[in-house]
N, C-alpha and C positions, 0 to 999 in steps of 0.2 A: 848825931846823924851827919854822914858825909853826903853830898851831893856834887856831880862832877858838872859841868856844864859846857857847853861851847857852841857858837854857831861863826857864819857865816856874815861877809856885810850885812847882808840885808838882816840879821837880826842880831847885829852888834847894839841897836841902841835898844831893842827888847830888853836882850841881856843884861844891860844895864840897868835898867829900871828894877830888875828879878833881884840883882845884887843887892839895890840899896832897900828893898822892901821887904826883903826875906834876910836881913841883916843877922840874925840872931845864928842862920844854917852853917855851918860850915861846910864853905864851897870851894872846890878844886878849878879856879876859873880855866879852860883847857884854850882860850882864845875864843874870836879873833879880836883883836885892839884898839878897830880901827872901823870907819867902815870903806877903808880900801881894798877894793875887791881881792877876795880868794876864791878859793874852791872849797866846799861845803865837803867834799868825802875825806877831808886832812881832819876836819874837827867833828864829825860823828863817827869815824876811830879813834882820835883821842879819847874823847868821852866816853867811849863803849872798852875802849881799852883800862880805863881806868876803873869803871861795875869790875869787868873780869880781873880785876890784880886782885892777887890774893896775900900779896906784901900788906901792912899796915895800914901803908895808903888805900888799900880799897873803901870805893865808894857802895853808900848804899844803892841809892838809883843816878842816872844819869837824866839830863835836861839840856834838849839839843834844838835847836832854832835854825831855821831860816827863810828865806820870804815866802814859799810856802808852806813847809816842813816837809813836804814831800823827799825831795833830793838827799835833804840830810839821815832821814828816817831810813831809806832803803841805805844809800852806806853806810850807816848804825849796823844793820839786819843782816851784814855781809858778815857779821862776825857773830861765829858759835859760843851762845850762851845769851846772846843781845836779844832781848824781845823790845824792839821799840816800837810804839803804839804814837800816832800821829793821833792827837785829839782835836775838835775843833768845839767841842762842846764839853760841859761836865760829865754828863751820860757818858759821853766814850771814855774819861778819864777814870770813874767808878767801873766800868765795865772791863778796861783794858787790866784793870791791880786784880779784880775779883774773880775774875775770867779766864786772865790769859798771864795772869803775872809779870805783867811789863812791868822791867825796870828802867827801861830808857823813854822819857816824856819828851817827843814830838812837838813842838808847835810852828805854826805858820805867821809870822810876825806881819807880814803883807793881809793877810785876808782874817786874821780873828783878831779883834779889839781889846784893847789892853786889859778894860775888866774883865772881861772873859777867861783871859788867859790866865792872869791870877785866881779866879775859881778855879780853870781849870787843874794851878798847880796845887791848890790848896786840897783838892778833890783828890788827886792822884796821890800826895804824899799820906794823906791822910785815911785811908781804902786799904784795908789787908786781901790778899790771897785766899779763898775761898778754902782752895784743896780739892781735896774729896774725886768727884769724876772728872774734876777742870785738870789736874794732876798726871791723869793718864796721856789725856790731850797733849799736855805741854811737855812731855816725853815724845811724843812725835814728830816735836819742832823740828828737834836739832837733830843736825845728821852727822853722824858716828863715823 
């Protein structure tokens, strides 16, 4: 499994923690370095850009951070084919794979607490795709 990741200051030291705990993933780290301010829509395209490569390098899901995932999650969504799901609980992280086939995981480094957010990633990675009538839905996302 490839996962692509990137956030923003505010959740550069999130990301980090994601790195060294989930050591075993292979992760495409997309930025940022530091937590000297950027802008959060350069790295929820990277990371949405990287789900959509269809070269080698594709990842399977993306995991995009920033202080409240909000910012990051809608420029994720700016790109056809991105369903990113802002979770703040496990619920929505089960809900977002089974549901709606998000492949890009959302979170808010400011406002949901570091256990959480590892359920949360652990709940997401681990949650298949329903199908079935969720399928028809998720053909209506994206616009042609």
């Amino acid at each position: 499994m490839r996962i692509a990741i990137g956030c923003d200051h505010a959740g550069y030291e999130m990301k980090e923690k994601i790195l060294v705990k989930y050591d075993k993933i292979n992760f495409i780290d997309c930025g940022t370095f530091s937590v000297d301010s950027v802008d959060y829509p350069d790295f929820g395209h990277k990371v949405g850009m990287c789900v959509l490569d269809k070269s080698d390098q594709r990842c399977n899901f993306g995991i995009i951070i920033c202080g409240s995932g909000i910012g990051i999650s809608i420029a994720a969504n700016k790109l056809n084919g991105i369903r990113a799901a802002l979770c703040h609980t496990s619920e929505h992280a089960k809900l977002s794979r089974q549901h709606n086939d998000a492949n890009v995981l959302a979170l808010g480094a400011r406002l949901t607490e570091e256990i959480e957010i590892f359920s949360i990633i652990d709940t997401f990675l681990e949650t298949d795709f329903e199908g079935g009538r969720h399928q028809q839905r998720i053909n209506k996302i994206e616009i042609k």
